[in-house]
N, C-alpha and C positions, 0 to 999 in steps of 0.2 A: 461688915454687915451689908455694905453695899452691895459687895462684891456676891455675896451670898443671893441674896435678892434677886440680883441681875442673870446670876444661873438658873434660879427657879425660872425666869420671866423666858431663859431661853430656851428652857426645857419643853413648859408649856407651850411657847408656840411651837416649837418641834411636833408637840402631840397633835396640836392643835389642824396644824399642816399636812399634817399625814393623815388622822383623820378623813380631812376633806378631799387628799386626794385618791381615799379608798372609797369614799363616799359613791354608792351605786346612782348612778345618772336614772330619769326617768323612764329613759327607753331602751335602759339594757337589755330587757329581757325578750326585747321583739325586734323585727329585723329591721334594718337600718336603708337607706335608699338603694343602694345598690343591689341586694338582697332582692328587696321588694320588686325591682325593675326587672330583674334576669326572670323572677318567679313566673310573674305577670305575663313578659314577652313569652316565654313555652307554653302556657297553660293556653296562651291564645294561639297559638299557630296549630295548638289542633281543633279535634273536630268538635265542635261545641253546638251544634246549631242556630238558627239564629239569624244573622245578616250576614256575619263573617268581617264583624267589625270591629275598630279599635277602642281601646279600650283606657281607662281612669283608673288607676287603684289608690288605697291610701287605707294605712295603718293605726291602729290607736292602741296605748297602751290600756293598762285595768284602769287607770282612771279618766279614761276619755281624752285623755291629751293625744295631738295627731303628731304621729312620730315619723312616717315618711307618705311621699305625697309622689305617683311612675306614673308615668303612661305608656301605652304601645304606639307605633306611628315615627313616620320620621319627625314629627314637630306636632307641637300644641295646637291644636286646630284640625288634626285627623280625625280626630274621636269628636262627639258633640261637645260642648264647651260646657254645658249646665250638668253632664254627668260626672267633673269634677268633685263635686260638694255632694251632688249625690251620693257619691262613693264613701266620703265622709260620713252623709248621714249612716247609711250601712255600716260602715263599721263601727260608728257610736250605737247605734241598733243594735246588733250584737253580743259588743260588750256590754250595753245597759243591760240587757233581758237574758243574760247565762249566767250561770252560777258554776262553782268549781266540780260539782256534782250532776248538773243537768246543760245542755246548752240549746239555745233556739237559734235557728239561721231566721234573717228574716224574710228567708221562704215562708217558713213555719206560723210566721204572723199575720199573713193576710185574711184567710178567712177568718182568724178568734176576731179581729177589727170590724168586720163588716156589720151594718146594724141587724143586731142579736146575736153578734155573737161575743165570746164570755170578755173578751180586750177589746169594746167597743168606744171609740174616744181614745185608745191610745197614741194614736197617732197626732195627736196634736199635743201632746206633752213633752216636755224637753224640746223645746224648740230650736232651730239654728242657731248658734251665735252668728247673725252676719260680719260682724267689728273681727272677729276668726276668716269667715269663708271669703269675704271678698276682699282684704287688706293686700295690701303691698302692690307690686309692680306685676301685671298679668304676666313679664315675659319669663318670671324665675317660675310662674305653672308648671308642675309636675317634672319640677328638679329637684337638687337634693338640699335647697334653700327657699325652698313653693315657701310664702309668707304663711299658710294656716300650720306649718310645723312648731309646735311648742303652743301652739293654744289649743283650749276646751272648744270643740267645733259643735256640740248639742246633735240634736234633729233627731227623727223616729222615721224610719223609711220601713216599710210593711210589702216589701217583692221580695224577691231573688237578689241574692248579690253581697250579704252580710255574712261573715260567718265567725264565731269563737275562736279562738288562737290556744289548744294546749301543748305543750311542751310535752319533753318525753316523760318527766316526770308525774304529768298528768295534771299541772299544776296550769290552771288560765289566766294566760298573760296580757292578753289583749284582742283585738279582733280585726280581720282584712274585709274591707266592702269595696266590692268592684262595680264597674257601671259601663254603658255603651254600647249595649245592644239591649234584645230583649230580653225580659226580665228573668228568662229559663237559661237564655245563654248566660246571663251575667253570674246565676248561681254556678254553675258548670265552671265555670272558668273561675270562680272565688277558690273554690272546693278544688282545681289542680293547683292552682297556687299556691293556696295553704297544706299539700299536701307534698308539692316542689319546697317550700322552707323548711317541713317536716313538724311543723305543729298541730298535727292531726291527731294528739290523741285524746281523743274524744271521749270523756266516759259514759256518755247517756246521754239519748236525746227521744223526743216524741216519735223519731219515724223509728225508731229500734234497729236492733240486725247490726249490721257493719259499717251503717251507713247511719250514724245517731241521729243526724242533723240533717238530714237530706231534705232535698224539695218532694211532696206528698203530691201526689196527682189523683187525687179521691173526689173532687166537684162533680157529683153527679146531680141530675134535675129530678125534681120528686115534682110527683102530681100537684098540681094546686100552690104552686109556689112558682113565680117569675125566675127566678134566680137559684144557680144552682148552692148547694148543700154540701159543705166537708161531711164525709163520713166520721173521720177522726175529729174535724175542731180545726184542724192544721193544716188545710190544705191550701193546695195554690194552682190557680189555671193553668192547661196550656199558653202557647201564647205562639207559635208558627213564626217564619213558616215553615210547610212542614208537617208530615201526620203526627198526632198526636200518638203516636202507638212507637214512634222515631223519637221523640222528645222522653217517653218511659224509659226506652231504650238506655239512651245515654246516661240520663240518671241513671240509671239501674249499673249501668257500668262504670259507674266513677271509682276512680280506688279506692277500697274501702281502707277502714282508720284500721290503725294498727293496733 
């Protein structure tokens, strides 16, 4: 009888162990630091507009947990320091505000924010976890042990620089936000990134076309109004330097999703 017992007991842990070691990790489905680092370096060495500067990126899975944390630069302190957690917010932006069937970049966010427009106050909701964004030892920053990997980072960022994460499968697995320059560049360079891992397929977004998720450059000034007006709801300023007709430009020639 013992003897009996004793095999069931070793059988279950058998199950029990193999189970957990098929068990999917939280951030299988989105790329891991090294990934994220190679993406980030190309997408910046080209032509973005902007400063021509370095740059923060950082990954989140679908449920806001931050899975890898790059930077460009030979060392932390190339790029601004504050656009680290920026870049978090953006990709917590992101994957909060897309859905498997619709995605928003948080390009797309700016104007609906502004007062009257339809997401006004969003931007103070879900706020940073700081006990996330500023833990641990500054010198492990945008390595592949950055302290904010494995926590809920929150924040709502409303520029450039957020974008959804789909797989080929068209299934949304999480979202990259980049930061460190202006906030046209930052979109620009989020969108080759994500399109360097190859999770660009996008099924629908506000800007349409081939480009679902794109930055809208629609702010135009109507009479009798300080401030200019999305045509669409979605749009987002230039921002230089630089004509503004060179900033459509590049948008306009980003790769479009597959």
């Amino acid at each position: 009888m013992k003897y009996g017992r004793s095999l069931v007991g070793m059988v279950l842990a058998g199950v029990l162990t193999a189970g957990t070691a098929l068990a999917a990790g939280p951030c299988d489905d989105v790329p891991a630091y090294a990934a994220l680092q190679a993406a980030l370096a190309s997408a910046r060495a080209q032509a973005n507009g902007g400063f021509n500067l370095d740059m923060w990126g950082t990954v989140v899975n679908r449920d806001g947990i931050v899975c890898a944390v790059a930077f460009t630069g030979g060392d932390r302190g190339d790029q601004w320091p504050g656009s680290r957690v920026i870049s978090a917010q953006k990709a917590n932006t992101a994957n909060a505000f897309s859905l498997p069937g619709l995605a928003l970049s948080t390009a797309n966010l700016y104007s609906a924010v502004q007062p009257g427009g339809s997401l006004f106050g969003l931007q103070l909701s879900n706020p940073v976890n700081t006990d996330v964004a500023y833990a641990g030892n500054p010198t492990q920053y945008g390595t592949a042990t950055d302290p904010m990997v494995g926590g809920k980072i929150g924040g709502v960022n409303v520029f450039g620089g957020g974008l959804a994460l789909y797989n080929a499968s068209g299934k949304l697995v999480g979202a990259v936000g980049v930061s460190g320059d202006t906030s046209c560049a930052d979109h620009n360079i989020a969108w080759r990134t994500r399109h360097n891992l190859g999770l660009d397929h996008v099924p629908a977004g506000v800007a349409g076309g081939n480009h679902p998720d794109n930055i809208i450059f629609d702010i135009k000034t109507h009479p009798f109004q300080m401030n200019g007006v999305s045509d669409s709801g979605f749009g987002h300023p230039h921002c230089g330097p630089g004509s503004a007709n060179g900033e459509t430009s590049l948008a306009n020639g980003l790769p479009p999703t597959p």
